[in-house]
C-alpha positions in Angstrom: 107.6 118.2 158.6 106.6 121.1 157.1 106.6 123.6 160.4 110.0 122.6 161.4 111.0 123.8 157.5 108.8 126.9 158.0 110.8 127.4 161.1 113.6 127.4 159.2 113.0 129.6 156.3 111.8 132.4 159.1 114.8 132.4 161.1 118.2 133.5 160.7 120.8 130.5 161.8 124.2 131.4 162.9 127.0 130.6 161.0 127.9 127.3 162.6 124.3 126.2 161.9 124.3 127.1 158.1 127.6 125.2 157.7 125.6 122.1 159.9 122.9 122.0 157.0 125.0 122.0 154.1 126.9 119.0 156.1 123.6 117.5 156.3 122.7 117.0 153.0 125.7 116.2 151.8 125.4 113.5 154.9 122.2 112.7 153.5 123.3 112.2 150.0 126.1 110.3 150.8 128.9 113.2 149.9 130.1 113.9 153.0 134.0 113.8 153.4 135.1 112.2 156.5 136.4 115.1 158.2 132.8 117.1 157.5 131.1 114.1 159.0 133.2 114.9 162.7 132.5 118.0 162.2 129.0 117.5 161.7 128.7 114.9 164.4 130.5 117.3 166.9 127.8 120.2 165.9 124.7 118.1 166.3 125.9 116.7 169.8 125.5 120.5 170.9 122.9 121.8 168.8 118.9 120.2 169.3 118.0 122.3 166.3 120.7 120.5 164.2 119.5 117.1 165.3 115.6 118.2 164.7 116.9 118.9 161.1 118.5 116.0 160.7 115.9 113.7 161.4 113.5 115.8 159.2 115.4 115.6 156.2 116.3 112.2 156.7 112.6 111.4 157.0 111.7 113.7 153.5 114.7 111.9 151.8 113.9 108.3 152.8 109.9 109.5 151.3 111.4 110.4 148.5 113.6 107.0 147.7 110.6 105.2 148.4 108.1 106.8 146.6 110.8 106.4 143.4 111.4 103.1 144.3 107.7 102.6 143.5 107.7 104.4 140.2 110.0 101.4 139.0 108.9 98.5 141.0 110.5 95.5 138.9 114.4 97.0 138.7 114.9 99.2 141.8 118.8 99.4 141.4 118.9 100.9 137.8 115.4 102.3 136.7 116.5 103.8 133.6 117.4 101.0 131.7 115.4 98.9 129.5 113.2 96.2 131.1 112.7 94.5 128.0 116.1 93.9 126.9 116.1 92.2 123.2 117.5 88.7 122.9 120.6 88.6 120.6 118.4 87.0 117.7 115.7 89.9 118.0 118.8 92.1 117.7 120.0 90.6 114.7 116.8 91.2 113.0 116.5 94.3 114.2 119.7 95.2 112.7 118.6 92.9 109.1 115.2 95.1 109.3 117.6 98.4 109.2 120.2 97.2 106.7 116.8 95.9 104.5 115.4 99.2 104.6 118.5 101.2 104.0 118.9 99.4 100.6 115.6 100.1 99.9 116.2 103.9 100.4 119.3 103.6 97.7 117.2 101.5 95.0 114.2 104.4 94.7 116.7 107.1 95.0 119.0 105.5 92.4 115.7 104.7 90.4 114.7 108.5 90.9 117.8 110.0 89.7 117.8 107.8 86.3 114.1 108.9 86.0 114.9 112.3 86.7 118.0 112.9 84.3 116.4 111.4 81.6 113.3 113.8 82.1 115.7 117.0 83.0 118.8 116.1 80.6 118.8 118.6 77.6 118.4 116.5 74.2 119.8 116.5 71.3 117.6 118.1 69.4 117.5 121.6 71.5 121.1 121.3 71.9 123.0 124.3 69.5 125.5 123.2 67.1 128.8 125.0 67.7 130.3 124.5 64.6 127.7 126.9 62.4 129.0 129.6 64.4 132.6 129.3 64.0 132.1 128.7 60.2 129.7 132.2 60.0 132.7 134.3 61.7 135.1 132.4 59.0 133.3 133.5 55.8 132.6 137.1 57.3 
């Protein structure tokens, strides 16, 4: 598989020919629209080369959806999604355990703020009397 790609990458195809491999991956992936699959089917009943690729990159993709078929061996149809799906009671404490911890999170910071404006509130001791002033500036 890898000479017929070394062929490829060493020689120049004609235009027809570039047009045939875009066809063919699109083919390959399922994107073809119908009127580029006649067209592609008309260009590989004239051109071996064409065919040759074909059957190459159908191999290499085929490889490929095996080999990822065997990266997820228990869910084949959708490997990205969870195989462990939580039961609605595990969700429901899942969710308790979040709400639980959320209050949490308020208490201490609602303890913290008493704690720190009690530490960081000016007292009445160091706070100046406004009323000696005013009276100073009246006997002046």
């Amino acid at each position: 598989m890898r000479a017929e790609s070394k062929i490829w990458s060493t020689e120049s195809l004609d235009p027809a020919c570039e047009r045939a491999q875009l066809l063919i991956t699109r083919h390959i992936d399922g994107e073809a629209a119908p009127e580029d699959a006649l067209a592609l089917r008309a260009h590989l009943a004239a051109c071996a080369r064409c065919r040759k690729s074909l059957e190459v990159q159908s191999a290499q993709s085929a490889e490929l959806a095996l080999a990822l078929k065997n990266l997820w061996p228990g869910n084949p149809d959708d490997p990205l999604k969870k195989k462990d799906a939580l039961t609605a009671s595990e969700q429901r404490r899942h969710k308790r355990q979040i709400v639980l911890r959320a209050a949490s999170l308020v208490i201490v910071a609602l303890v913290l703020a008493a704690f720190a404006h009690r530490v960081f509130a000016p007292s009445d001791e160091n706070t100046p009397d406004p009323e000696p002033a005013l009276s100073t500036r009246a006997t002046k």
